[in-house]
N, C-alpha and C positions, 0 to 999 in steps of 0.2 A: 498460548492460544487465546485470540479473543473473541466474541462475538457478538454484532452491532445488525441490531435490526432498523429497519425504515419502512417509510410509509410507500406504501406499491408503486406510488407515480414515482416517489423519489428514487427506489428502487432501482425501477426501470431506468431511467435517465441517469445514475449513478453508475450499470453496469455498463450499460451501453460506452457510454462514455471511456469508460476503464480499459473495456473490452479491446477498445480500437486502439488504446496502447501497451496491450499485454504482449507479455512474452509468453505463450501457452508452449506446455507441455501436455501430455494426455491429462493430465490429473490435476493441475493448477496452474497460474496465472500468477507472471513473478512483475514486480514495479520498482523501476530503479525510482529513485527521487534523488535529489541531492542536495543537503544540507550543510551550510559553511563546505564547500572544497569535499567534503567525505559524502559515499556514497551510500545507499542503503538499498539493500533489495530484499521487498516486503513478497513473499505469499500467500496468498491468497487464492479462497475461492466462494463462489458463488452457489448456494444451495439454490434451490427454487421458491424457495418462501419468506423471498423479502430479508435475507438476514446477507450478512458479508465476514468471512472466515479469515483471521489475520494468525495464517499457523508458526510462524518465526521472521524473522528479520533477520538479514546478514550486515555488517558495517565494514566495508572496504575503505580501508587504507594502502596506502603508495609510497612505497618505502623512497630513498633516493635513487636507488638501483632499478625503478619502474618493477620491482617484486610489489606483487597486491599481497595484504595481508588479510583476510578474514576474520570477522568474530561474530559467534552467535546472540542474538539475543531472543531472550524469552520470556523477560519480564514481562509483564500484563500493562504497568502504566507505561513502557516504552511502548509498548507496541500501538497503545490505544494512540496514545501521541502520534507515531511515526502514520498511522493509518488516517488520524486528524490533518497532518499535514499532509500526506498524499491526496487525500480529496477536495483539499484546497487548492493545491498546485492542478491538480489533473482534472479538475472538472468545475462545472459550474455551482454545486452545492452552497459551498460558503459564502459565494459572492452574491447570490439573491437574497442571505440573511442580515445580509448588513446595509442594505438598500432601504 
């Protein structure tokens, strides 16, 4: 599990953002992304004070037979990773800092 706090405007505009592509369940907020052909789906969820909760990652692989294959991850630096690049992919964050 990781947890990545922001500044409130950012916050705001980082949920928002995320929100309108989640896959909600009662309890959290799943994001596929896709890197190189493999899949990964991040959970996550949103406290109310500015922080963002990355509780596990799954890495779906596709066997020849169209069997998907599952693996958990829970390392701390994959995860910060996988959640770095989701917020580049799924929102405007990264790309106003390099302007």
């Amino acid at each position: 599990m990781i947890v990545r706090k922001f500044k409130r405007h950012e916050y705001a505009t980082i949920k928002e953002s995320l929100c309108n592509d989640a896959q909600f369940n009662s309890y959290d907020g799943s994001y596929i992304i896709i890197i190189n052909k493999i899949d990964y789906i991040l959970k996550v969820q949103f406290p109310d004070d500015c922080r963002l909760i990355v509780w596990s990652a799954a890495e779906t692989t596709h066997t020849n037979d169209g069997e998907k294959i599952y693996k958990t991850i829970i390392v701390d630096n994959i995860l910060f990773a996988l959640l770095n690049i989701m917020l580049w992919q799924k929102t405007q964050y990264f790309k106003k800092e390099t302007l």
